[in-house]
LOVEXLUM-758885 format. One record per atom (N, C-alpha, C, O): residue in one letter; z, y, x. Coordinates in pm, whole numbers. Layout:
<sites>
{A; {Z; Y; X}};
...
</sites>
This chain:
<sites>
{X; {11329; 12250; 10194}};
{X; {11412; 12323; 10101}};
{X; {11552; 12339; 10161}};
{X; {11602; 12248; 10227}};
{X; {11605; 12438; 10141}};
{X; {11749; 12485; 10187}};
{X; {11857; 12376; 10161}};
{X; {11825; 12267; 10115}};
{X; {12010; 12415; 10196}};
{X; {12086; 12328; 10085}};
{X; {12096; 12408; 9971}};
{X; {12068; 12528; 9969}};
{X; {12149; 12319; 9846}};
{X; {12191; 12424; 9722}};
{X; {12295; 12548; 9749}};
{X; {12391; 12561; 9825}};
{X; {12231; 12636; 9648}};
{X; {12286; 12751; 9675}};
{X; {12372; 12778; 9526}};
{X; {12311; 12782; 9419}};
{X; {12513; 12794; 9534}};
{X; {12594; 12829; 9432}};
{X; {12641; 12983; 9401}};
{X; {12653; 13070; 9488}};
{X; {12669; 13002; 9245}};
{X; {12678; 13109; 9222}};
{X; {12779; 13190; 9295}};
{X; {12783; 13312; 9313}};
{X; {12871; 13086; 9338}};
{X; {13025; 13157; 9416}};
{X; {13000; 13190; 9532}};
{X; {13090; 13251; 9590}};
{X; {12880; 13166; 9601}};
{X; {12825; 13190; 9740}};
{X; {12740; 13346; 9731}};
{X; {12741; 13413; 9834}};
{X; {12692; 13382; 9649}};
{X; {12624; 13504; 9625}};
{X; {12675; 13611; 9616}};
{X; {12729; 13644; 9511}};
{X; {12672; 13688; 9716}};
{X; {12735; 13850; 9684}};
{X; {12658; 13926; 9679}};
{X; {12555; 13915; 9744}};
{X; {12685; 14050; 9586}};
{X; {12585; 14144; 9531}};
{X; {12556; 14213; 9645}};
{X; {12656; 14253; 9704}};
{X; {12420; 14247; 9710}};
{X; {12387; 14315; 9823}};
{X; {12347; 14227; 9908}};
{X; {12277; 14270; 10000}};
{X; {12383; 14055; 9906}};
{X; {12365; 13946; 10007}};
{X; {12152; 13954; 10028}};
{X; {12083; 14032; 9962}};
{X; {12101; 13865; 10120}};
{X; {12011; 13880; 10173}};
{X; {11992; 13735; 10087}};
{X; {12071; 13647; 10052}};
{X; {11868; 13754; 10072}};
{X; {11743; 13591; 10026}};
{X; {11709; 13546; 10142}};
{X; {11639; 13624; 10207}};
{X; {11738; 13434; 10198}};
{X; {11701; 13375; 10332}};
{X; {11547; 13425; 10323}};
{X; {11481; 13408; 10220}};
{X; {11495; 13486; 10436}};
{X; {11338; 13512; 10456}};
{X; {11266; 13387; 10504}};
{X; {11294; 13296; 10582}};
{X; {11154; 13420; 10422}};
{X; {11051; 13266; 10450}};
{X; {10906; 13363; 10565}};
{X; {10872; 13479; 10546}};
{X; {10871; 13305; 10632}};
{X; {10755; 13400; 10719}};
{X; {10625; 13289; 10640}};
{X; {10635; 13176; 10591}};
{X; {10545; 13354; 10651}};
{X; {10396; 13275; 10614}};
{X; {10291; 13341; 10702}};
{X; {10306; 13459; 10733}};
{X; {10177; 13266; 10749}};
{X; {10041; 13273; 10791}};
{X; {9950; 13287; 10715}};
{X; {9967; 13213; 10617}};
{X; {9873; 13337; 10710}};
{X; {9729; 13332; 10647}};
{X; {9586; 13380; 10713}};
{X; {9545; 13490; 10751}};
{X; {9521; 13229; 10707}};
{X; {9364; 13264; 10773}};
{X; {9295; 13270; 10709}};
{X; {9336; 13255; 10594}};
{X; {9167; 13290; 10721}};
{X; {9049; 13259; 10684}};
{X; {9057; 13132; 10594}};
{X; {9055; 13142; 10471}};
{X; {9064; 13046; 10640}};
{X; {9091; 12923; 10592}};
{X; {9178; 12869; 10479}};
{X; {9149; 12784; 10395}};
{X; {9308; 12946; 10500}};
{X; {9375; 12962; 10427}};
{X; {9321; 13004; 10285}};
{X; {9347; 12932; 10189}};
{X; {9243; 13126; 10269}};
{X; {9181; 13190; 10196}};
{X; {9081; 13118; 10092}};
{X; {9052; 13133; 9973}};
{X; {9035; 13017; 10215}};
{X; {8931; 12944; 10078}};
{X; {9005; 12834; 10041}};
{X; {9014; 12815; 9919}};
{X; {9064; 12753; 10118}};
{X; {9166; 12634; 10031}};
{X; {9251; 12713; 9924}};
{X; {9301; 12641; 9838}};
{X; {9275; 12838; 9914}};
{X; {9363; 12876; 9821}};
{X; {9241; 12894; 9668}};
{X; {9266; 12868; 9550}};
{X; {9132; 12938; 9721}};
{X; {9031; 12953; 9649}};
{X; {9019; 12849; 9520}};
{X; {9034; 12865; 9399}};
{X; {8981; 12729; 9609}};
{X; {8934; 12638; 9601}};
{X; {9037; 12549; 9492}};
{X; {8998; 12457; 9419}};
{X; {9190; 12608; 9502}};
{X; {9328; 12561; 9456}};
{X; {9283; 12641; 9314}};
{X; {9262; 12573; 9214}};
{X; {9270; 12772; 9310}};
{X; {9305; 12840; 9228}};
{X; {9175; 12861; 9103}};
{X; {9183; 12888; 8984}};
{X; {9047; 12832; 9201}};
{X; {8934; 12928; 9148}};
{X; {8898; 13023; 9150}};
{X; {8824; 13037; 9053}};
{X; {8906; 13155; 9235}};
{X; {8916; 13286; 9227}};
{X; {8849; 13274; 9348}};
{X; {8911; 13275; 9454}};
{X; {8743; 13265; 9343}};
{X; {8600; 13287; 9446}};
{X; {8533; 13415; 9469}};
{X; {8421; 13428; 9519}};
{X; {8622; 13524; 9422}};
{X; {8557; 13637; 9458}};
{X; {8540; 13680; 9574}};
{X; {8636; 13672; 9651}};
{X; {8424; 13733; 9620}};
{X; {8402; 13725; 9793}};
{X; {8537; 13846; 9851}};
{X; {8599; 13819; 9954}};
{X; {8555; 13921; 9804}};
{X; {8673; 13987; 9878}};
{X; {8735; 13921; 9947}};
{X; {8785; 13972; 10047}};
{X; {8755; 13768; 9917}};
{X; {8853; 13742; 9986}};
{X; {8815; 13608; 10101}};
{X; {8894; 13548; 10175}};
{X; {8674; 13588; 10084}};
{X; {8653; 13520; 10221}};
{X; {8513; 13562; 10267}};
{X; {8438; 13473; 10308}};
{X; {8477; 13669; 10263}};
{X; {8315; 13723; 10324}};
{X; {8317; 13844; 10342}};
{X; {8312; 13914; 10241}};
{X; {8322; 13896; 10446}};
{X; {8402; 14020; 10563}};
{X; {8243; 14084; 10529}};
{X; {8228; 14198; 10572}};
{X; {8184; 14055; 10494}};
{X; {8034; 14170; 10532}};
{X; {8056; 14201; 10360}};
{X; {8055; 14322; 10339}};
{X; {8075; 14118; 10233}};
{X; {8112; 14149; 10097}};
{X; {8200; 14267; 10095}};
{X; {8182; 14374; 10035}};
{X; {8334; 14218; 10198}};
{X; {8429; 14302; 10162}};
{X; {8410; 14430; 10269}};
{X; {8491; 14522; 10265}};
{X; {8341; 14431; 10329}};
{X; {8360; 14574; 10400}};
{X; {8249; 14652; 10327}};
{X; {8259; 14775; 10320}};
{X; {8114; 14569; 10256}};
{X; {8021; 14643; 10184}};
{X; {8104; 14716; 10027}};
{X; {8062; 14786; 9935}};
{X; {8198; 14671; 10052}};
{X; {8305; 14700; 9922}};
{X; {8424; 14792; 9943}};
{X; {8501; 14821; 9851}};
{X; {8437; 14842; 10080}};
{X; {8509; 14960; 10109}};
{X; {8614; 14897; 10160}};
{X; {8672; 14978; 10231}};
{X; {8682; 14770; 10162}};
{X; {8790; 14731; 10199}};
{X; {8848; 14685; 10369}};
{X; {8959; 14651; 10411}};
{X; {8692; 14706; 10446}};
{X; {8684; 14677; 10544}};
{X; {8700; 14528; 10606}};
{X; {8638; 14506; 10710}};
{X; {8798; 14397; 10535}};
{X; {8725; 14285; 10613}};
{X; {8769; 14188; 10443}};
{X; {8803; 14239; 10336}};
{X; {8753; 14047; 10475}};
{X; {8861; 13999; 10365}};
{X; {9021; 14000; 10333}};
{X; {9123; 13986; 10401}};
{X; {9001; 14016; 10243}};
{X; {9151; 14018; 10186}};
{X; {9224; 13909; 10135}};
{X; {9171; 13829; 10058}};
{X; {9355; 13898; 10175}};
{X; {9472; 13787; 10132}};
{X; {9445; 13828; 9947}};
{X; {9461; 13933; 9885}};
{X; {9415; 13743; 9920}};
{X; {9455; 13730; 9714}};
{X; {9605; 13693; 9685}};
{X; {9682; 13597; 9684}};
{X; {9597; 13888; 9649}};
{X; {9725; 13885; 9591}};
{X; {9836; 13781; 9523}};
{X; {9957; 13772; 9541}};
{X; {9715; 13682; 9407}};
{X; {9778; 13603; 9397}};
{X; {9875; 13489; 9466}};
{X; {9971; 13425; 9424}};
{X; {9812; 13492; 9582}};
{X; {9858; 13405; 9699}};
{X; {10017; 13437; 9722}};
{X; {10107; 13354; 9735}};
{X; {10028; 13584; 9723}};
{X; {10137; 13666; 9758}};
{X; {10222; 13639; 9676}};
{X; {10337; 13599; 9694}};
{X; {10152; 13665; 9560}};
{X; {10281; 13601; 9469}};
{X; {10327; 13462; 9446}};
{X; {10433; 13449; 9385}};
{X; {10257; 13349; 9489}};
{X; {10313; 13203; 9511}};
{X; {10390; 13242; 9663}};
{X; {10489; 13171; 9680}};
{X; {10373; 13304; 9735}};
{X; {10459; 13316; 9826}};
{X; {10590; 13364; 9811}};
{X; {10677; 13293; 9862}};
{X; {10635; 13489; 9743}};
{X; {10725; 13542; 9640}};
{X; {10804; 13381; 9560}};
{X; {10900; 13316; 9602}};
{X; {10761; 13369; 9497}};
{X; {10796; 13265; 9428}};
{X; {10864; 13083; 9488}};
{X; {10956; 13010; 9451}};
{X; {10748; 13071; 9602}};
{X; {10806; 12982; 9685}};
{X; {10951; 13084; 9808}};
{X; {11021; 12994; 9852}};
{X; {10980; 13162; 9839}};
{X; {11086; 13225; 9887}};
{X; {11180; 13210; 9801}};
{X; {11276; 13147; 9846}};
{X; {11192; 13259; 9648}};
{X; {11324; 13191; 9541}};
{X; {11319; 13106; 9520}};
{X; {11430; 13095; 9468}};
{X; {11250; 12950; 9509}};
{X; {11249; 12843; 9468}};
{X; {11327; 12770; 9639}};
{X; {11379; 12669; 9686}};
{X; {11298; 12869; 9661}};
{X; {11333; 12759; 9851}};
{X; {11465; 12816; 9822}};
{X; {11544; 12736; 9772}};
{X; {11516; 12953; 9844}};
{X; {11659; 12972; 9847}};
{X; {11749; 12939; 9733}};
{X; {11868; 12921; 9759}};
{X; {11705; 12929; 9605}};
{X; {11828; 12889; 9498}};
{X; {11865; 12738; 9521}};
{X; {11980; 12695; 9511}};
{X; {11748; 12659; 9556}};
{X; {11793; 12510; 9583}};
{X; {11733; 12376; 9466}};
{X; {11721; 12425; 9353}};
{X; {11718; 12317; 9467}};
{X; {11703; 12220; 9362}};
{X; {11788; 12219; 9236}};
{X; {11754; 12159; 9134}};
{X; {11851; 12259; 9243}};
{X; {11962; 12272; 9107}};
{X; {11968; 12377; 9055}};
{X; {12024; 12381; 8945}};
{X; {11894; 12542; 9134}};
{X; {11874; 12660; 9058}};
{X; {11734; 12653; 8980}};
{X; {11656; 12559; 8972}};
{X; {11725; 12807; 8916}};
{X; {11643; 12762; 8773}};
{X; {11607; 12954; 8810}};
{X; {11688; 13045; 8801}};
{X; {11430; 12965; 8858}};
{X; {11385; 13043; 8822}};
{X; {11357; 13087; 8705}};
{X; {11292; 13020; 8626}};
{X; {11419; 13248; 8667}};
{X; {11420; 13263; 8515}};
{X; {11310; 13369; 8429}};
{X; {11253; 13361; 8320}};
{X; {11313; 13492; 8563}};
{X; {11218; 13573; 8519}};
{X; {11155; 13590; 8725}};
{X; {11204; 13582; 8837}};
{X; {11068; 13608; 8681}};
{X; {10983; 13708; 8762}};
{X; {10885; 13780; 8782}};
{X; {10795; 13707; 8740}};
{X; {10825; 13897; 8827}};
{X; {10709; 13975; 8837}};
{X; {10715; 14035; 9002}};
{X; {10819; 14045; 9068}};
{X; {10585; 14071; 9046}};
{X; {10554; 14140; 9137}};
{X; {10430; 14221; 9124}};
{X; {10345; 14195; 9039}};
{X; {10420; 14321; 9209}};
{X; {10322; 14450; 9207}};
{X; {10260; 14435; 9299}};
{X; {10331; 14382; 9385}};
{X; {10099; 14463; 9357}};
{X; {10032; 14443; 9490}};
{X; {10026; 14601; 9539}};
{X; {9946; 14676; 9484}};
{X; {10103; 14645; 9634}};
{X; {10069; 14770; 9659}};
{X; {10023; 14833; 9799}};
{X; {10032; 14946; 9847}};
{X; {9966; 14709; 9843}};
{X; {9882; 14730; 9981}};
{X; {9783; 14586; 10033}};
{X; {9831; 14474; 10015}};
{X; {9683; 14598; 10079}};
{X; {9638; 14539; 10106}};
{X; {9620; 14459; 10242}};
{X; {9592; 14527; 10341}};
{X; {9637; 14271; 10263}};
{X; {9675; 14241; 10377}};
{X; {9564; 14142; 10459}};
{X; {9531; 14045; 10390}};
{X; {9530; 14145; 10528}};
{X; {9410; 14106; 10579}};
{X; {9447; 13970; 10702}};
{X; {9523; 13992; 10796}};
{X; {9386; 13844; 10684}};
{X; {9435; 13688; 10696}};
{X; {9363; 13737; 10824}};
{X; {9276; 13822; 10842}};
{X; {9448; 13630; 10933}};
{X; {9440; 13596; 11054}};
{X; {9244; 13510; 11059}};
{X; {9186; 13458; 10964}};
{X; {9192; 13526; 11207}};
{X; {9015; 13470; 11160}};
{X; {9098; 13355; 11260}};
{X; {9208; 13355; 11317}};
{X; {8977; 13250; 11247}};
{X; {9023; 13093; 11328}};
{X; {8976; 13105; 11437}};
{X; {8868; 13162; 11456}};
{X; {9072; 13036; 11558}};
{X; {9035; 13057; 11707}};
{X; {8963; 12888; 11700}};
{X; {8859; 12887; 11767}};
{X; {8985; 12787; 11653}};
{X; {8905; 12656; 11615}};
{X; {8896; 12604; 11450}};
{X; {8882; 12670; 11347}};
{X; {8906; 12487; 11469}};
{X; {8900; 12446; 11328}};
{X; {9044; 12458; 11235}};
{X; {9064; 12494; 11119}};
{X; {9151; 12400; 11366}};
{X; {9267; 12367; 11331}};
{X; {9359; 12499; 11367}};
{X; {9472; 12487; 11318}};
{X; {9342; 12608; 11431}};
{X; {9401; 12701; 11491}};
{X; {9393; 12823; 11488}};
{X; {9308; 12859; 11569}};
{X; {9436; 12902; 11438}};
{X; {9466; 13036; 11426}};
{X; {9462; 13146; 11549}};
{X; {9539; 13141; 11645}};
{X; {9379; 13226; 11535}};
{X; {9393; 13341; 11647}};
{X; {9546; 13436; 11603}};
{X; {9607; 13464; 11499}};
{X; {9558; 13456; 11721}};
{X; {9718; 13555; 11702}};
{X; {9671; 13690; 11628}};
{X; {9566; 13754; 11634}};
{X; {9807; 13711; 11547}};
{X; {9777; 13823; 11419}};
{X; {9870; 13782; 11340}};
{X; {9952; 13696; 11369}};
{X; {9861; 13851; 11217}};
{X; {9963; 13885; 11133}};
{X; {10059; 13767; 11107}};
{X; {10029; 13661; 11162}};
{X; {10142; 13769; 11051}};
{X; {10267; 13692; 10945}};
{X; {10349; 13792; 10923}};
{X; {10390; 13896; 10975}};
{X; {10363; 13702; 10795}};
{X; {10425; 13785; 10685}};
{X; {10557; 13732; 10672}};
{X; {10578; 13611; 10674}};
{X; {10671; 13840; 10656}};
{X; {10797; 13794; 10608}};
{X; {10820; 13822; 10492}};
{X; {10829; 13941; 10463}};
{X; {10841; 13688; 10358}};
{X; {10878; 13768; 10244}};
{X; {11019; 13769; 10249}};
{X; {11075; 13694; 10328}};
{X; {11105; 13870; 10152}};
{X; {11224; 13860; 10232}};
{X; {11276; 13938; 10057}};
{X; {11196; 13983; 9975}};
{X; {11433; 13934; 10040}};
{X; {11474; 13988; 9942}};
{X; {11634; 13982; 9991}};
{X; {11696; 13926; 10081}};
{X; {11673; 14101; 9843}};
{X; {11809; 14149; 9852}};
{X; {11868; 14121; 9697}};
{X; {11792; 14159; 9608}};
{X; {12000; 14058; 9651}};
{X; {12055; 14032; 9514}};
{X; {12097; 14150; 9507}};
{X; {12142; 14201; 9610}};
{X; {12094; 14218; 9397}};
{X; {12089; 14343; 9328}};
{X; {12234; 14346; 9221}};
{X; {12319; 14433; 9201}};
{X; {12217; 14231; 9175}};
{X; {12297; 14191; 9042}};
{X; {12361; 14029; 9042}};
{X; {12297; 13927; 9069}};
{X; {12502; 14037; 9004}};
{X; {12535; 13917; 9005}};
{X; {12654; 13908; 8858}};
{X; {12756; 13974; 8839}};
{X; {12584; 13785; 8762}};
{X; {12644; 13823; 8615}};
{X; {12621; 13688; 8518}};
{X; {12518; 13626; 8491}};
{X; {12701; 13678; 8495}};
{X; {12733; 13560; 8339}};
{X; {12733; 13595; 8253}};
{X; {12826; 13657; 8200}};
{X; {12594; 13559; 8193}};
{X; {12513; 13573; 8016}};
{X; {12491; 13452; 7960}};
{X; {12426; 13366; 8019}};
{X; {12556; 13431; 7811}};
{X; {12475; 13336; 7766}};
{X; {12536; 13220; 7822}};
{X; {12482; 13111; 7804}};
{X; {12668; 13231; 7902}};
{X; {12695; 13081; 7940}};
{X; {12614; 13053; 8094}};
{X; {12641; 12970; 8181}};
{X; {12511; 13153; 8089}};
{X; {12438; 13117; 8262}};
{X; {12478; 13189; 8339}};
{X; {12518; 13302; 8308}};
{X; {12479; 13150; 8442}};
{X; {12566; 13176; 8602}};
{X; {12406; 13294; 8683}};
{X; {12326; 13242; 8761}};
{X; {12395; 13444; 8640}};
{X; {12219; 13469; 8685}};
{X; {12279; 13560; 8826}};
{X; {12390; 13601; 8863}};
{X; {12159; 13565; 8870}};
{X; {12165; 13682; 9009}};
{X; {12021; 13730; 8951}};
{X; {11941; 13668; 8881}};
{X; {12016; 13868; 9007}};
{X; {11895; 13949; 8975}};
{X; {11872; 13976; 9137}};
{X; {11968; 14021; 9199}};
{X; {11765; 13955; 9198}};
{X; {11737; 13961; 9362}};
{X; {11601; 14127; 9313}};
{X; {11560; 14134; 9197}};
{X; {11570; 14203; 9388}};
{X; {11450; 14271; 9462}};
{X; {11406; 14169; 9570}};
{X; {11482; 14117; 9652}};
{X; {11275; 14147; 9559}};
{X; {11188; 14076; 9643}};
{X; {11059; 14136; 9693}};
{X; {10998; 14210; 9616}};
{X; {11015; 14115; 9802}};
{X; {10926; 14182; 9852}};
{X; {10841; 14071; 9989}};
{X; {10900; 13989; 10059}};
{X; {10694; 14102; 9993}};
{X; {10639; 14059; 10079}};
{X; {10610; 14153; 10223}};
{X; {10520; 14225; 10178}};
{X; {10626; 14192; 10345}};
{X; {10626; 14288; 10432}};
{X; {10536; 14262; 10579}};
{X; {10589; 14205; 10675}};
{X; {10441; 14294; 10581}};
{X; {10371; 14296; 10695}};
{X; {10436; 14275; 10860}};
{X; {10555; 14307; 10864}};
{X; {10391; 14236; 10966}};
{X; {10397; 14246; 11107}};
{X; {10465; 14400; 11165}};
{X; {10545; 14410; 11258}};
{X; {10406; 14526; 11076}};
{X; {10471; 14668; 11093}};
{X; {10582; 14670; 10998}};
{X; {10658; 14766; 11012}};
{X; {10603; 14604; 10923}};
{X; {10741; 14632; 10810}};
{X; {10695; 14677; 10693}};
{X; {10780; 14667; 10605}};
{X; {10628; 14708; 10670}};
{X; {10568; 14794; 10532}};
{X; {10549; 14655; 10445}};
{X; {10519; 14539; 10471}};
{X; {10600; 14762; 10276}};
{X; {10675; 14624; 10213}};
{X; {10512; 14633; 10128}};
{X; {10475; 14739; 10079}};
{X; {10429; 14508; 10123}};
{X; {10309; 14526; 10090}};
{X; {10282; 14440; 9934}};
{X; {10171; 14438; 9879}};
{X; {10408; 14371; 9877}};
{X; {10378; 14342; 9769}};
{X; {10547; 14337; 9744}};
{X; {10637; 14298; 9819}};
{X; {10552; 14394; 9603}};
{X; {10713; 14420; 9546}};
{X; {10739; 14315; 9461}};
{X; {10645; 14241; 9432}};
{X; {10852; 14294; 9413}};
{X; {10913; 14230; 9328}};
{X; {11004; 14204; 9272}};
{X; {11090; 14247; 9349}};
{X; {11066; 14155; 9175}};
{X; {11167; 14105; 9097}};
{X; {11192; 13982; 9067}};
{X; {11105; 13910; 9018}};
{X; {11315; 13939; 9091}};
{X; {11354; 13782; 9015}};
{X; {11471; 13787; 8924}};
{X; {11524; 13898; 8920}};
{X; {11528; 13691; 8848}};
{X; {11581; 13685; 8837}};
{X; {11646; 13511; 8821}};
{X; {11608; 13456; 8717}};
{X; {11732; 13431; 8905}};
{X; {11753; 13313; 8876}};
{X; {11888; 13267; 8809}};
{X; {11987; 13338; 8792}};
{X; {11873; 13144; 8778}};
{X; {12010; 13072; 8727}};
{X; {12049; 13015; 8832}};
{X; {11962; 12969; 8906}};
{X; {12217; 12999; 8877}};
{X; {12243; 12934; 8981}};
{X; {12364; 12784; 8883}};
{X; {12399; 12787; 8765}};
{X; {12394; 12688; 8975}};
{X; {12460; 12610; 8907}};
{X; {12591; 12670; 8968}};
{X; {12584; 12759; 9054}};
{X; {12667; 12639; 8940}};
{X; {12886; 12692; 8990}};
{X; {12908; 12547; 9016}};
{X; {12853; 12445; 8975}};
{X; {13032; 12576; 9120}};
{X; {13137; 12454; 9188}};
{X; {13185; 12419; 9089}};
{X; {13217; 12302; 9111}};
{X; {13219; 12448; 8972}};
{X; {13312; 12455; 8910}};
{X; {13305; 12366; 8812}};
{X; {13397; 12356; 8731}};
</sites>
């Protein structure tokens, strides 16, 4: 986790420290396995290409704990996720295993965001960020919104 991040440190337009993530095969079914969402799309390449999608697919959901772990890492232990949502608007396809423990070279993902809004409601210190997950080519492949509480120096 970062150090804490204060409201007096945030300028409107500032950058969300970017978090990069991997995802294999592997990845895919421990997330499964986390979540329950065993639908073959997302770990059986002959399912998912008999399904038009061409191999397995990263679960969106995943994307969005990734989203979510990117603001929880940058506000700090003392900030307070308040709202958030994200949209899946492309589909991203997990690295296959070169062994048990090892990844063949291929994708990572940078999720990455920009503060939009910086404002005191209610007595709370909030920033409103755009967040987004973005492929190896740049293309922003899952969107989003936050909005957090920060604590003040003060």
């Amino acid at each position: 986790m970062a150090k804490q991040l204060y409201w007096e440190d945030v300028k409107d337009g500032g950058e969300v420290t970017p978090l990069s993530k991997v995802a294999t095969q592997q990845t895919l079914v421990k997330w499964a396995g986390a979540s329950g969402d065993f639908v073959p799309l997302h770990y059986d390449d002959q399912f998912a290409a008999a399904s038009g999608v061409g191999s397995s697919i990263v679960h969106g959901a995943l994307k969005r704990q990734w989203l979510v772990h990117l603001m929880t890492d940058w506000i700090g232990e003392d900030g307070f996720l308040k709202k958030f949502s994200c949209q899946y608007r492309q589909m991203d396809y997990p690295r296959k295993m070169k062994s048990l423990t090892e990844p063949l070279d291929g994708e990572t993902w940078l999720c990455k965001g920009t503060v939009t809004k910086k404002y005191v409601e209610g007595g709370d210190h909030l920033v409103d960020c755009n967040i987004w997950v973005e492929n190896g080519k740049g293309e922003k492949t899952t969107l989003g919104a936050a909005t957090v509480v920060l604590p003040t120096k003060g």
